[in-house]
N, C-alpha and C positions, 0 to 999 in steps of 0.2 A: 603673070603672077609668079612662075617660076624663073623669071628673069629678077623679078623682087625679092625672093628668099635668095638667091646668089647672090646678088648687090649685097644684101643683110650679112648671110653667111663672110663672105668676102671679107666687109668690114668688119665684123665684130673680131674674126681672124684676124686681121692685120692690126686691128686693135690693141687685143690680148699678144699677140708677138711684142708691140710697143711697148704696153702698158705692165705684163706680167717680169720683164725684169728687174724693172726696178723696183715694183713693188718687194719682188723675194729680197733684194739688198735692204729694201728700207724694213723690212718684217724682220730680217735678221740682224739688222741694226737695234732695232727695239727689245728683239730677246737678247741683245746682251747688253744693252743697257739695266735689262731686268735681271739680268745675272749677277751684274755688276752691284747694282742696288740691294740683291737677299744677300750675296756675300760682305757686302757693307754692312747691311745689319747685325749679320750673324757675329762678326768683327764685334761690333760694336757691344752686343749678348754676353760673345764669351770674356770681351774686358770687363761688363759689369759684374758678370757673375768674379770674375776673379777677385774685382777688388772688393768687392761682399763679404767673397770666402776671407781676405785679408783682414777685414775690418772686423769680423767674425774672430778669428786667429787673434788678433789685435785688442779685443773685450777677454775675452777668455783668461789670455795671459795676464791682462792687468788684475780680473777677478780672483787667477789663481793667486795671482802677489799680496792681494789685499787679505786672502783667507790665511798665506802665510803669514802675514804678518800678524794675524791674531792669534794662531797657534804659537806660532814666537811669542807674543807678547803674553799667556794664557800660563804655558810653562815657564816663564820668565818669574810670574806671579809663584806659580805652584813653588818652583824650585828656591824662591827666596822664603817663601812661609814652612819649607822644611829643613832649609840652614837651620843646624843646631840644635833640630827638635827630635832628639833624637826618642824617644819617651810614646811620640804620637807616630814617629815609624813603626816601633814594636806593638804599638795596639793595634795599628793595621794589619800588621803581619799575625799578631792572635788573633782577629777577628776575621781573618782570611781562611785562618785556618778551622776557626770553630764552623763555619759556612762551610766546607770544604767538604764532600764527603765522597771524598777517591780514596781508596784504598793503600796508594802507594806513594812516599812519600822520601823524595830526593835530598838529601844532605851531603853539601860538599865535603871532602874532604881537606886535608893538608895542601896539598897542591888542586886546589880546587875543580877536584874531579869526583863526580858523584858513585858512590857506591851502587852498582845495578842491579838491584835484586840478589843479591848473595846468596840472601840466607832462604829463597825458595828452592833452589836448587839442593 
């Protein structure tokens, strides 16, 4: 019997001498394979996200050119309906002032510099 657990022991030993090296090569060939494969993906993640953030980047700017060109077009309107009207600028300007109720009020001068406060002092 103890001549059959040595036989066993024996072989399984010369076994695992045989058999465990090339296993660790082939176990370490698979982890970087799997290295190889998350760093591919991750590759492949941070291109998406970039060109997302691009395409993002890319709507925005067209959105902001479309909103300019309405504000262009907007004041385009305003500033040809107040060519020469000169008449509906001043009722603005009275009716600004009638709504106004600050206290202190700025009037240019000559060389278009306002008097400031002068006459509190």
């Amino acid at each position: 019997m103890k001549k059959n657990i040595i036989i066993i022991l024996s072989s399984f030993l010369i076994s695992s001498c045989t058999f465990f090296p090339p296993y660790k090569v082939w176990q370490q060939e698979k982890e970087g394979e799997a290295e190889l494969a998350r760093a591919t993906a991750n590759r492949k993640i941070r291109v998406l996200e970039a060109e997302a953030k691009k395409d993002a980047a890319v709507s925005e700017a067209q959105s902001e050119i479309e909103r300019a060109k309405g504000v262009a077009k907007a004041n385009e309107i305003i500033g040809n309906s107040l060519k020469n009207n000169e008449s509906y600028l001043r009722y603005l300007w009275i009716s600004n002032l009638n709504g106004n109720n600050k206290e202190v009020i700025y009037i240019p001068t000559e060389a278009n510099l306002p008097i400031l406060e002068a006459g509190k002092r």
